[in-house]
ROSE-4610 file (N, C-alpha, C; in Angstrom, 1 decimal, always signed):
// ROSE-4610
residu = [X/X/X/X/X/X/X/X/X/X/X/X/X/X/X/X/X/X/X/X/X/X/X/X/X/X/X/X/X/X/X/X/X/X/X/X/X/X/X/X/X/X/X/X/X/X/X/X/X/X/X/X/X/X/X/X/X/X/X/X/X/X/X/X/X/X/X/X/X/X/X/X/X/X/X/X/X/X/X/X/X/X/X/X/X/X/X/X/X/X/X/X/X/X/X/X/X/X/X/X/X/X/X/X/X/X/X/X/X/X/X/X/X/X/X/X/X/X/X/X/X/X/X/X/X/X/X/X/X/X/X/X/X/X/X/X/X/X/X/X/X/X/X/X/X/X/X/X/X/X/X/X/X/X/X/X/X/X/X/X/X/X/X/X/X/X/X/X/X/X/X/X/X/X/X/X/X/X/X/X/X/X/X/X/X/X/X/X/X/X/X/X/X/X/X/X/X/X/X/X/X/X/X/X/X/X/X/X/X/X/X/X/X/X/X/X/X/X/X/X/X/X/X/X/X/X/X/X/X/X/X/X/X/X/X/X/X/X/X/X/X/X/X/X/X/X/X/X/X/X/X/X/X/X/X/X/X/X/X/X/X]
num = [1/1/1/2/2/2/3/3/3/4/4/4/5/5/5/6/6/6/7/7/7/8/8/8/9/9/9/10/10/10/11/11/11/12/12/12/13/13/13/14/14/14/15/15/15/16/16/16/17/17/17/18/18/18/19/19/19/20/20/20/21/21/21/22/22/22/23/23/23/24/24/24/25/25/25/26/26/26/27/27/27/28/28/28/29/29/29/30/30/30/31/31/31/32/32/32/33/33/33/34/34/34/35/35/35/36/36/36/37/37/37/38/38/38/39/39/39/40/40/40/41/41/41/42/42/42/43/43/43/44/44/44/45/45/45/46/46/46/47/47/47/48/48/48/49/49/49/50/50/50/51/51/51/52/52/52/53/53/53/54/54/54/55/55/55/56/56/56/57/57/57/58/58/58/59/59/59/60/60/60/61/61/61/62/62/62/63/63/63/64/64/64/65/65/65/66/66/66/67/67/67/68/68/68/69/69/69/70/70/70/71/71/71/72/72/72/73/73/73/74/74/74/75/75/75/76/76/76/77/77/77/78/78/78/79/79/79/80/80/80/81/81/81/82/82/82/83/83/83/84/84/84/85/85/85/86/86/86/87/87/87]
x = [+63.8/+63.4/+61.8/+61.1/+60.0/+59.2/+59.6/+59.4/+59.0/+60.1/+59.6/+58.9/+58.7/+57.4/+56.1/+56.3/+54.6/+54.2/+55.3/+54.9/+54.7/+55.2/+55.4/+54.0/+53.6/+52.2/+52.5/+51.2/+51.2/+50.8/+51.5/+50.9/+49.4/+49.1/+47.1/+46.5/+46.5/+45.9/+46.1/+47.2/+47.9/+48.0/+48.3/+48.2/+48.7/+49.7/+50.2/+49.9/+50.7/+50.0/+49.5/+50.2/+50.0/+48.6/+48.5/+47.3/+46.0/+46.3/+45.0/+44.8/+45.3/+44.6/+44.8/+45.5/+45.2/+44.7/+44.1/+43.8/+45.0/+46.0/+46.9/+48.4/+49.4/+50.4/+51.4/+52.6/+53.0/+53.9/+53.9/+54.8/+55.9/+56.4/+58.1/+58.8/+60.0/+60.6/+60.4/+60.2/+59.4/+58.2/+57.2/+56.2/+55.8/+56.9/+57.4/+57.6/+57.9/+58.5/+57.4/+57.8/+56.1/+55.7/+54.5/+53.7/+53.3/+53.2/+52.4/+50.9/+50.4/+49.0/+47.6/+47.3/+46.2/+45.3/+43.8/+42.6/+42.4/+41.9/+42.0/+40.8/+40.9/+40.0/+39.7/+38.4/+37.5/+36.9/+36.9/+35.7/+34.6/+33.7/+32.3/+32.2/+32.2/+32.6/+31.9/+30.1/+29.9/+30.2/+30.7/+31.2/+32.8/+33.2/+35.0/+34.6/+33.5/+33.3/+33.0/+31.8/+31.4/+33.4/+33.5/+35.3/+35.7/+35.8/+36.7/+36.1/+35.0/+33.8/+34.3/+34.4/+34.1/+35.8/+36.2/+38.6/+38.5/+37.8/+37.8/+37.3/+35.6/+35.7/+36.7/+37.1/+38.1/+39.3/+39.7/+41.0/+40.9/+39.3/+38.6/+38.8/+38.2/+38.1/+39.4/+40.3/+41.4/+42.2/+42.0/+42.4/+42.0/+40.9/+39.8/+40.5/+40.4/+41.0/+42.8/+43.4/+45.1/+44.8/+43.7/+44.4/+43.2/+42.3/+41.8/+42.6/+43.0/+44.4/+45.8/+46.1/+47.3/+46.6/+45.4/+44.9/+44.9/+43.9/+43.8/+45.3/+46.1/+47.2/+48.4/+48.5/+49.8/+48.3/+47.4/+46.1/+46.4/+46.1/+45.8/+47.0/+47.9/+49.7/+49.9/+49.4/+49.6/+49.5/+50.4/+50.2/+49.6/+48.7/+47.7/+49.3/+49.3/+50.0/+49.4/+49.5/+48.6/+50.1/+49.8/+50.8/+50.1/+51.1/+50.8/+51.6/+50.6/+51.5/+52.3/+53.4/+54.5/+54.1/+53.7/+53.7/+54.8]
y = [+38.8/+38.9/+39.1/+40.2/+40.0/+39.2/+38.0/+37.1/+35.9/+35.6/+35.3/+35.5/+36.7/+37.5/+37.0/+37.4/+37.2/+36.0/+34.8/+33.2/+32.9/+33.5/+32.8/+33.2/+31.8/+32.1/+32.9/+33.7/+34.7/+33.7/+33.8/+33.3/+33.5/+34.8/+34.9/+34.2/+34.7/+34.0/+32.2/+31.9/+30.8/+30.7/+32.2/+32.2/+33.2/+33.0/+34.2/+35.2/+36.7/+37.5/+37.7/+37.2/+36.9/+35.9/+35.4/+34.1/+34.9/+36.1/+36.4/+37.5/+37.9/+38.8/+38.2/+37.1/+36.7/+35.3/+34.8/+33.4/+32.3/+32.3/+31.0/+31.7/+31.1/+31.6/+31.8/+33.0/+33.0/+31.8/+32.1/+30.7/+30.8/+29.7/+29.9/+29.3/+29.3/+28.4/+27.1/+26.2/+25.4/+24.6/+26.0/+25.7/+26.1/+26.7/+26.7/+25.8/+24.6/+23.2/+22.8/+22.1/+21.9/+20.6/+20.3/+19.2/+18.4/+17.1/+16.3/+17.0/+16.8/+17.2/+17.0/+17.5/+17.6/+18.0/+17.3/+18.2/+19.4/+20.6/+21.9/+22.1/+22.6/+23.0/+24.4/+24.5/+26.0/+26.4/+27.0/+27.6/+27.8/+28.2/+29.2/+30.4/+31.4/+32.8/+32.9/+32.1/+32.6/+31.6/+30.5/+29.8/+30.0/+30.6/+30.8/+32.5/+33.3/+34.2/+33.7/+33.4/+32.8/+32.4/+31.2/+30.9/+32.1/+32.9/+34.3/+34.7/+34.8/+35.6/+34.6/+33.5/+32.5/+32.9/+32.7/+33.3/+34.6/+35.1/+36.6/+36.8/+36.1/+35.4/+35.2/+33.5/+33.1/+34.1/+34.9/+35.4/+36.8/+37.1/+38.3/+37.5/+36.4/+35.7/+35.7/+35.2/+34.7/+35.9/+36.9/+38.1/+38.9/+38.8/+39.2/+38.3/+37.0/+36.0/+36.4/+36.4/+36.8/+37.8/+39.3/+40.2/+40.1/+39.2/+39.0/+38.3/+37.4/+36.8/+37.6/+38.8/+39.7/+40.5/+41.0/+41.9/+40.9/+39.3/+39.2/+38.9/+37.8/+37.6/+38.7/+39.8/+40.7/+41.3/+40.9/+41.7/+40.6/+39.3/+38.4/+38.1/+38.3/+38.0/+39.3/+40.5/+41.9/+41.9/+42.6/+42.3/+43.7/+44.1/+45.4/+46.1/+47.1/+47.9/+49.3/+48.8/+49.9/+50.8/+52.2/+53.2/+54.0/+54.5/+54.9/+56.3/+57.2/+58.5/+58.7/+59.0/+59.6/+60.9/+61.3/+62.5/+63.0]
z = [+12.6/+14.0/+14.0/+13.2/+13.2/+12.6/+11.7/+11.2/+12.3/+13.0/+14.5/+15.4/+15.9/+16.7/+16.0/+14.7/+14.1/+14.3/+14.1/+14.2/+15.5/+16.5/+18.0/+18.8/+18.8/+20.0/+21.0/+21.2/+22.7/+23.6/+25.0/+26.5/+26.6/+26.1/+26.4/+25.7/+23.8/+23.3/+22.8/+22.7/+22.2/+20.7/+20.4/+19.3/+18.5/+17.2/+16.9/+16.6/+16.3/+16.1/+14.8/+13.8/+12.2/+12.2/+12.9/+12.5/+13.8/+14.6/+15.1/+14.1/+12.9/+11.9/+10.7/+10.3/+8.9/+9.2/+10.4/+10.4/+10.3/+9.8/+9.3/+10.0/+9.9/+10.0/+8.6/+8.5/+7.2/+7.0/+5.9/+5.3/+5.0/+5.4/+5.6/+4.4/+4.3/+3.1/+2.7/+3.8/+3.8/+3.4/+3.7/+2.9/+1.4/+1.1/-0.3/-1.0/-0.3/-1.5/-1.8/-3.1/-4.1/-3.6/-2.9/-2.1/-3.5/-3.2/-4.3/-4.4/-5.7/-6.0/-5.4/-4.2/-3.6/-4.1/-3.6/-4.1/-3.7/-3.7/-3.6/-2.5/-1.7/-0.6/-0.5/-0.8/-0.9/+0.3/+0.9/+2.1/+1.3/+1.8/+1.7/+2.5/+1.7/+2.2/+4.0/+3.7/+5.5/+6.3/+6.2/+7.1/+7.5/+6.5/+6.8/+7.8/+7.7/+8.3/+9.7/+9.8/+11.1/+12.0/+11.1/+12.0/+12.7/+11.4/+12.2/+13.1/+13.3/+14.2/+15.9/+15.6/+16.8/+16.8/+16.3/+16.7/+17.6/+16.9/+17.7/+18.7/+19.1/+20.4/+21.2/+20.9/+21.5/+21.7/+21.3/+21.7/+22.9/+22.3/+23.3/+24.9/+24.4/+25.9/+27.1/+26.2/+26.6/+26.9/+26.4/+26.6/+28.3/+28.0/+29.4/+30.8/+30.7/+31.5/+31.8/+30.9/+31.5/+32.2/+31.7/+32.5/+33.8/+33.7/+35.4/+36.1/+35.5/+36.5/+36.9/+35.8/+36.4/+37.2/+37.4/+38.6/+39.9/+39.5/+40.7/+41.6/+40.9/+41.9/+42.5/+41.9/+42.7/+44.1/+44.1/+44.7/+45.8/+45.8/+46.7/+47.8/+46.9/+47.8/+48.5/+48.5/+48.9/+50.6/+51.3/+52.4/+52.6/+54.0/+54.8/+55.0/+54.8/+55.4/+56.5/+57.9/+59.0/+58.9/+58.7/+59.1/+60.4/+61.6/+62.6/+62.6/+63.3/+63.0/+64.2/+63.9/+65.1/+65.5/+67.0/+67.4/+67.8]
């Protein structure tokens, strides 16, 4: 079950919660089976930094935005309520 949670994109960010702190998502049995021999692909420590820096961004953002949208709409549909006092 939490195996699932970790993998399943959030509505805010679009993105899981395993992949907004380890960048990737984990790997499943699946990605266990042995792939033909590919060439090997390296980052460069400050450009794979920078990425995370710009993710972190992006998920700040998207964060900010859901919850200005859960203030603004139960706000906008709200009806005035005038109370009158009974003497």
């Amino acid at each position: 079950m939490e195996f699932a949670f970790n993998q399943t994109p959030s509505k805010t960010t679009n993105l899981s919660p395993f992949q907004v702190v380890y960048r990737c998502n984990p790997q499943t049995p699946l990605d266990l089976i042995p792939i033909p021999n590919l060439p090997k692909f390296s980052w460069e420590a400050e450009k794979r930094a920078k990425e995370i820096q710009d993710l972190n961004v992006k998920v700040k953002e998207r964060i900010e935005k859901s919850n200005d949208q859960a203030y603004i709409k139960p706000t906008s549909t709200r009806k005035k309520l005038i109370f009158n006092p009974v003497v």
